[in-house]
N, C-alpha and C positions, 0 to 999 in steps of 0.2 A: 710328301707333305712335311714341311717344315712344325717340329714338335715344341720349339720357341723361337725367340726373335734372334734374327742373321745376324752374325758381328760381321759387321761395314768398314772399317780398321780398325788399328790401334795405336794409340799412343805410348810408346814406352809398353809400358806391360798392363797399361788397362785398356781395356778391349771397348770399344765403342758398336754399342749394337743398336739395332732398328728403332729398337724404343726408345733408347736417347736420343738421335740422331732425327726422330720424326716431333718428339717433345722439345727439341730446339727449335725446330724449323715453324712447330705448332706457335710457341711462344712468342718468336719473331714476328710472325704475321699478327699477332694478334698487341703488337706493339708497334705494327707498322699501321696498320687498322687505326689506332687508338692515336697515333701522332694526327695521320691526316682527315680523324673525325673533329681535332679539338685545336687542328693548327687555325684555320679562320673561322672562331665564332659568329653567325651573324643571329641575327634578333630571327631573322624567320630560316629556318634551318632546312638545309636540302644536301643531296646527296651523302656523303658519308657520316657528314654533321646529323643531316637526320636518323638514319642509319643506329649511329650511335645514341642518340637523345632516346630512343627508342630504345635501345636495348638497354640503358642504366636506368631510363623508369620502369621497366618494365620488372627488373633486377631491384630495385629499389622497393616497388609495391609490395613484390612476394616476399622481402625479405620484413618488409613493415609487419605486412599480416599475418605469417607467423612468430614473428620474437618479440613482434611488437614495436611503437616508430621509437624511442628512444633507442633501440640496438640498432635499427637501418642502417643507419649515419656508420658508425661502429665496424657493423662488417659487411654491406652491402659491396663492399669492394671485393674480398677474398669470395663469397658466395658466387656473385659475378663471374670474377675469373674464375674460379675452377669449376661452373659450369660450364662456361665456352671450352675452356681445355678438355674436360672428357667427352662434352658432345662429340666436336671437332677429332680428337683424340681415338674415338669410336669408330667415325665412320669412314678411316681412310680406307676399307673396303673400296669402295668405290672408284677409287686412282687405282685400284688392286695391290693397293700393299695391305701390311700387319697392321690393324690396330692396337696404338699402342697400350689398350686399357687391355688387351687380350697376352698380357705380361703382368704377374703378381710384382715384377720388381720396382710397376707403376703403380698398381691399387693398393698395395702394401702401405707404401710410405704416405701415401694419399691419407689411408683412415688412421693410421698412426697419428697425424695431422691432426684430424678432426677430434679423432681420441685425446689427444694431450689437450684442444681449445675448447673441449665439451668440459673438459673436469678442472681446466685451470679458472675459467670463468665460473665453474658452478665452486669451487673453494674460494676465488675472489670474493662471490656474490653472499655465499656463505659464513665465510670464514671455514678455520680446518673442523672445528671443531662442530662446527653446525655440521658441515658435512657428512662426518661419520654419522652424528646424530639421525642423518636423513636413511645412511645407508641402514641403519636399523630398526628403520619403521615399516610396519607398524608395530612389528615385533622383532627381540633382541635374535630369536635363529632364523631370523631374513638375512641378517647381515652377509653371510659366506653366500649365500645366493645371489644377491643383489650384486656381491663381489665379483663373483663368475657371469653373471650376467655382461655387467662392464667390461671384462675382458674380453666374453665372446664379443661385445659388439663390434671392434675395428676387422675383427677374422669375418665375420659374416656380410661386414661392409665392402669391403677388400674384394671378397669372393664372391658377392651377388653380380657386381659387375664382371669382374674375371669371368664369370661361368657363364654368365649371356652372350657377351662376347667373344668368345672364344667359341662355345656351340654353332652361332651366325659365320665365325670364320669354316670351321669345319665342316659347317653344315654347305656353305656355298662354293668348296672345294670339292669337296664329293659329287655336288652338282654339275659341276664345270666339269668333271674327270668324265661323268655319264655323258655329257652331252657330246663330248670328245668322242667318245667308245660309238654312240650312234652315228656322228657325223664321218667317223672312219669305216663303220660297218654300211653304210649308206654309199659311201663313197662321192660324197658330195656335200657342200653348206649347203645346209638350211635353216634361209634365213629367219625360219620362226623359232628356233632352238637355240640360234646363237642369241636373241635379242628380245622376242617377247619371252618366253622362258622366265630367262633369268631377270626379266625387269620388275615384276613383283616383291620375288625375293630378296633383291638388291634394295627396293623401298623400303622393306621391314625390315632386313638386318643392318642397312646402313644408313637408314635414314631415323625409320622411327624407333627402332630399339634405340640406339646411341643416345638419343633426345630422352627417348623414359630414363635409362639406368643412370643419366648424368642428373637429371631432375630426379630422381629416389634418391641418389646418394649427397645428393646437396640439401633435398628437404628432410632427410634424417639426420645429418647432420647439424642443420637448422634447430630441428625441433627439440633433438637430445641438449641442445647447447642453452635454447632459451625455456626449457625444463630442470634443470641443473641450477640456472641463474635466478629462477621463481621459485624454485621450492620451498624459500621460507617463506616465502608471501601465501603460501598453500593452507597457512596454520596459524 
């Protein structure tokens, strides 16, 4: 079992591995998707037109109801896309490759992301100085906690997804190896081993995990970013 993601080649002396090379291909689609939802607009929308009307309100509401409708507008695009990207992202289990969210060197720079647009909107919204201000309520020894808090949050954002993901990978490789060991020790397929089995498992690690851990890290995201932006309307 592969202990991270396969370098696929290289360029010169940088190495191209699975998680970029699957986060290209992810992004692509997902740009080819969005040409032929918005190339012929009509007034009553069908196939990929609807498709997509669909998934931008739907992306448009949640982002209303949590930040509120003056931020929608705002960031209802980047929410958006980097839900679809880790869904997606998540559950290439499926095609039986790596997901690429089950690679720190993708959740990493993801909450780094989220990390610099949580606190540069909460110091726009603030000012620097409100800011601190905030960081040391309700009392002046909160401040180095609240401090460490803020840090921990991109590590633990990063890591909530890495660690589910990555469990779902290992967890349905071990399965697959077992089922290998019985179908050799049998000496024959069985076709309830190779296919109901694993089709359970295959729905919660690659279908329904992907979907929660992309929707937790988009709505914490979310909520730390339009928390950060109210704080002084709190007082």
């Amino acid at each position: 079992m592969e202990l991270g993601p396969r370098i696929i080649l290289r360029i010169g002396n940088i190495p191209i591995t699975e998680t970029v090379l699957f986060s290209l291909i992810i992004s692509i689609l997902i740009l080819v998707f969005a040409f032929f939802a918005t190339r012929r607009m009509e007034r009553i929308p069908k196939g990929a037109q609807a498709v997509g009307e669909l998934i931008v309100g739907t992306v448009y509401n949640m982002v209303g109801e949590t930040m509120g409708g003056e931020a929608k507008e705002r960031f209802a695009p980047y929410m958006g896309t980097l839900f679809l990207y880790l869904a997606f992202g998540s559950c290439l289990g499926l095609f039986e490759l790596r997901p690429v969210t089950a690679d720190l060197n993708c959740t990493v720079p993801l909450a780094l992301v989220s990390f610099i647009m949580i606190h540069y909107n909460a110091v726009k919204a603030q000012t620097a100085k409100g800011y601190i201000k905030h960081l040391a309520e309700p009392y002046a020894f909160i401040f180095p906690m609240n401090i460490m808090s803020d840090v921990m949050f991109p590590i633990t954002l990063a890591c909530r997804i890495f660690g589910n993901i990555t469990a779902g990978v290992i967890l349905m490789t071990l399965m697959y190896d077992g089922l290998k060991a019985v179908t050799t020790a049998l000496g024959s397929v069985v076709p309830f081993f190779q296919i109901g089995i694993p089709l359970p498992f295959h729905f919660f690690f690659d279908m329904f995990e992907p979907g929660l851990q992309a929707y937790i890290f988009v709505m914490l995201t979310m909520v730390f970013t339009a928390n950060g932006m109210n704080a002084n309307e709190e007082h």
